[in-house]
C-alpha positions as CSV (number, residue, x, y, z in Angstrom):
1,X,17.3,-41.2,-91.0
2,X,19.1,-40.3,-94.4
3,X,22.6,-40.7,-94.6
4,X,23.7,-36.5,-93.5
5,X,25.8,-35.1,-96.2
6,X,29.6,-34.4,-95.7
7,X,32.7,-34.2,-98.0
8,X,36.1,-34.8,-95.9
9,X,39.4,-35.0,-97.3
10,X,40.7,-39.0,-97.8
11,X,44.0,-40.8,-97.4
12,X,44.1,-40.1,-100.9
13,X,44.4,-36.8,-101.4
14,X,40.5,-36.9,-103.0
15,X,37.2,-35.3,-101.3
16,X,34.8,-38.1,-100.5
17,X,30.9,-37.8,-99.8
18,X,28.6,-40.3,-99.3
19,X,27.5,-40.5,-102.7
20,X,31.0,-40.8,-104.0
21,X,31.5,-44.1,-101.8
22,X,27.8,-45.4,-102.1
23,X,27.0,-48.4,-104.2
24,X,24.0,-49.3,-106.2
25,X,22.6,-51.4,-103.6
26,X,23.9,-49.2,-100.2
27,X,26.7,-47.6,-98.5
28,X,28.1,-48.7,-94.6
29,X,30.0,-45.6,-93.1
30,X,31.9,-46.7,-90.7
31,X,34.0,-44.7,-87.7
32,X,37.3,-46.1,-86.6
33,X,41.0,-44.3,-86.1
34,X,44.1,-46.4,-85.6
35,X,45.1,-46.6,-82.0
36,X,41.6,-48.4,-80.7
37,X,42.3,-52.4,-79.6
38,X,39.0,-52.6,-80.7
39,X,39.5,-51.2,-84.5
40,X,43.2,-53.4,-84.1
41,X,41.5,-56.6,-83.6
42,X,38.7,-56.4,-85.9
43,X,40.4,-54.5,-89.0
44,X,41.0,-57.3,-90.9
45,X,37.1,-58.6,-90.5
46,X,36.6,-55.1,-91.4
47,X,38.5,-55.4,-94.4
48,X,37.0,-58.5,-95.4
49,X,33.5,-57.7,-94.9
50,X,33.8,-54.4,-96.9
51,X,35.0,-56.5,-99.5
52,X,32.3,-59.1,-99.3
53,X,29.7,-56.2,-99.2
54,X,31.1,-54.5,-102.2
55,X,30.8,-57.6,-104.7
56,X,26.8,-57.2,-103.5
57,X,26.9,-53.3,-104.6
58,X,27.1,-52.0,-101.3
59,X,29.9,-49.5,-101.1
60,X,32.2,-48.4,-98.0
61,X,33.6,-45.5,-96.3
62,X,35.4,-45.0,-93.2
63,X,35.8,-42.2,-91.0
64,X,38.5,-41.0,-88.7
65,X,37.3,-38.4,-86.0
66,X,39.3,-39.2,-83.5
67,X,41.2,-35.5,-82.1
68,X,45.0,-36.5,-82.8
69,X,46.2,-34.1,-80.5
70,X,45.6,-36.2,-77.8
71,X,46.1,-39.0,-79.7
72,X,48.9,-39.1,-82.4
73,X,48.2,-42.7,-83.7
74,X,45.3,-41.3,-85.2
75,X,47.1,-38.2,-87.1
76,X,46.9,-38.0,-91.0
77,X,49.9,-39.4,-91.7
78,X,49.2,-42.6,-89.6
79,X,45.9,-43.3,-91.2
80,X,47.7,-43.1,-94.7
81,X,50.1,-45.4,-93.5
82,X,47.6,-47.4,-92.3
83,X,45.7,-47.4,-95.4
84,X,48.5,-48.0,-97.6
85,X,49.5,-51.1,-95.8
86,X,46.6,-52.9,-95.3
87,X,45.2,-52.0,-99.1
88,X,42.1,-50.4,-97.4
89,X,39.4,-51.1,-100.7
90,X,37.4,-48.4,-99.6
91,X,38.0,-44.4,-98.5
92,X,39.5,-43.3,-95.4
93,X,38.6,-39.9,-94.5
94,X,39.2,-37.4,-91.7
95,X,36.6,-35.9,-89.5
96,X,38.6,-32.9,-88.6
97,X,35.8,-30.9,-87.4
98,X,34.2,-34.0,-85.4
99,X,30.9,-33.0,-87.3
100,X,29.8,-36.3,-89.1
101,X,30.2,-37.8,-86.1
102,X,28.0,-36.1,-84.6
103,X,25.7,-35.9,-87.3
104,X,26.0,-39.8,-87.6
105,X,25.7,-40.4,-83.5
106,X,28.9,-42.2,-83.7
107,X,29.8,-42.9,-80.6
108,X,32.5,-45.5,-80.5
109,X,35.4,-46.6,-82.6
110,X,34.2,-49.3,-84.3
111,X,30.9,-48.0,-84.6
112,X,29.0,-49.2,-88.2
113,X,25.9,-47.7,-90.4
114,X,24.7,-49.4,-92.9
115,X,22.0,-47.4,-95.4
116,X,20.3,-48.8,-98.2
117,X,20.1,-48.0,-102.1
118,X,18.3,-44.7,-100.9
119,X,20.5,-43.8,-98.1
120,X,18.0,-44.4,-96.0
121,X,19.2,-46.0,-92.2
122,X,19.3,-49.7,-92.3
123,X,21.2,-50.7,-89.5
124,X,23.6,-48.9,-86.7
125,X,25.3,-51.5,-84.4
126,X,28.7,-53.8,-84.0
127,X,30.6,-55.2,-86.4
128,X,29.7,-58.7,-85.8
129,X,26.1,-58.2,-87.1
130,X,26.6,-55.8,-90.2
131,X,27.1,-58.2,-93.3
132,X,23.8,-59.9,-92.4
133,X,21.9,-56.8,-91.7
134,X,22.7,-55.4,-95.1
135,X,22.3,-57.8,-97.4
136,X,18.8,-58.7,-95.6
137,X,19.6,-62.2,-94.1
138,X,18.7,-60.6,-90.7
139,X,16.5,-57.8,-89.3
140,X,18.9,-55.1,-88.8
141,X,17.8,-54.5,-85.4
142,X,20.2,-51.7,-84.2
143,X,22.5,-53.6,-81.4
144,X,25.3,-51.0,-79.2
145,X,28.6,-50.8,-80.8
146,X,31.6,-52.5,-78.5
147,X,34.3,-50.5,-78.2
148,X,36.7,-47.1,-77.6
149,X,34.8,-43.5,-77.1
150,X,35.0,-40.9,-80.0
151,X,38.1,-38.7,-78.7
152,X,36.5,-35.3,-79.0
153,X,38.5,-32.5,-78.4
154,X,38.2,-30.0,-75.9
């Protein structure tokens, strides 16, 4: 699988696509909102690991799509908050439509994919085993993301 195209509005007021938050050596799109325990507990990991990856040329972006009518934790406002106060080094972007999620088979909040130089589907899994699977220490083996169902809306 190639990495599907999208361009979503950030935190930052900027359109993002894949390409724009790619690195030389990969890209990990990752889907989390802000009221999950599960994105709660592991943002700073998150946070670190992005950071970690980007020093090897393998950009980051996130992606919200999460329906905040049902759940206002996860509204634009809160993920710039969010954003803002934990220095996210990498783009936060809504899902409004809940399209890239689907097109990405995201699941669950956390829920990683990690593509290679060519965008090409490396790994899909948890958290736990993402650093390794990109920079090749590990087989990515795909393993089931851990954690709180995609709120899709009605």
């Amino acid at each position: 699988m190639k990495a599907p195209h999208f361009e979503l509005l950030g935190v930052d007021g900027q359109r993002h696509t894949p390409q724009s938050a790619r690195g030389a050596n990969g890209l990990v799109v990752m889907f989390i909102c802000n009221h999950c325990p599960y994105v709660k507990r592991s943002l700073d990991q998150i946070l670190r690991d992005a950071r970690e990856l980007a020093k090897q040329g393998i950009g980051s972006i996130a992606v919200m799509s999460n329906d905040p009518a049902d759940y206002p934790e996860d509204s634009f406002e809160h993920m710039q908050r969010i954003a803002r106060e934990k220095a996210f080094p990498f783009p936060y972007v809504i899902d409004e439509t809940q399209d890239v999620a689907r097109a990405y088979d995201a699941l669950c909040t956390p829920d990683f994919l990690g593509f290679g130089a060519g965008l090409e589907l490396k790994y899909h899994g948890r958290l736990q085993e993402l650093v390794q699977a990109m920079t090749g220490t590990t087989p990515g083996k795909p393993i089931h993301s851990v954690g709180c169902s995609i709120k899709w809306k009605k």
